[in-house]
N, C-alpha and C positions, 0 to 999 in steps of 0.2 A: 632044067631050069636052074639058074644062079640061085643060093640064097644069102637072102640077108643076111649083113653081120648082124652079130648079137647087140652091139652099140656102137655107135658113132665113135670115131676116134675125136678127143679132145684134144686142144692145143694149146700151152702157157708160149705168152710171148715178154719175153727180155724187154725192158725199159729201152733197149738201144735200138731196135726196130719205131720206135713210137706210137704215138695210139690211133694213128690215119690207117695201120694193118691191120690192129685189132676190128677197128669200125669197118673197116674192107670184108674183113674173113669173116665177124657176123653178116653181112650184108648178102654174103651166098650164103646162107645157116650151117656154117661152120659154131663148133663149141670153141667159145675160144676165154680165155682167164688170161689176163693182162696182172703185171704185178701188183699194179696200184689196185686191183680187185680185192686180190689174194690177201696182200698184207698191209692195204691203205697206203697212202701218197705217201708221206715221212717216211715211215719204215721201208716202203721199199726202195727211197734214196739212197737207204745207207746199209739195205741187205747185204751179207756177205753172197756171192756167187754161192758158195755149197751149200746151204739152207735153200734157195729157193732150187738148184738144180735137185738136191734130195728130194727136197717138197713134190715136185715135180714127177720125179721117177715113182713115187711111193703111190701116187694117182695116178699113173700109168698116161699123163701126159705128152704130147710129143712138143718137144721143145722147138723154139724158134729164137735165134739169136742171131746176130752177126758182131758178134765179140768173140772174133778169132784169137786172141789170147787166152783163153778157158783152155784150149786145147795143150797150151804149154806149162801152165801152171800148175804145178804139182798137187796141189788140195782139190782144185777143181777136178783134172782128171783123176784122180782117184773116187771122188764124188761119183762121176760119172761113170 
């Protein structure tokens, strides 16, 4: 017999996805943390990308994004 993982995997989703994913992916009882959760609407207008991808990795979070730029940007991958 399979067993159960020990927890649900968690998901932080990027501001560029929008909040109709977030509401999606609770909707199947996925955990999910949108940024405006995390760090409230203002702030997370004007988060640097490496604060919430750290944020992120340190709560063992899987991210979600499609700002394909992170991947070129020297601070971000490094974060990463």
């Amino acid at each position: 017999m399979a067993r159960e993982p020990e927890h649900q995997p968690e998901f932080f989703v990027d501001r560029s996805l929008g909040k109709s994913i977030v509401e999606a992916l609770r909707d199947v009882g996925l955990v999910v943390h949108s940024m405006a959760d995390v760090y409230g609407e203002k702030r997370a207008q004007r988060l640097a990308d490496e604060v919430w991808l750290r944020d992120a990795g340190e709560n063992d979070w899987i991210v979600l994004t499609k700002d394909d730029a992170i991947r070129r940007r020297p601070a971000e991958r490094a974060t990463l």
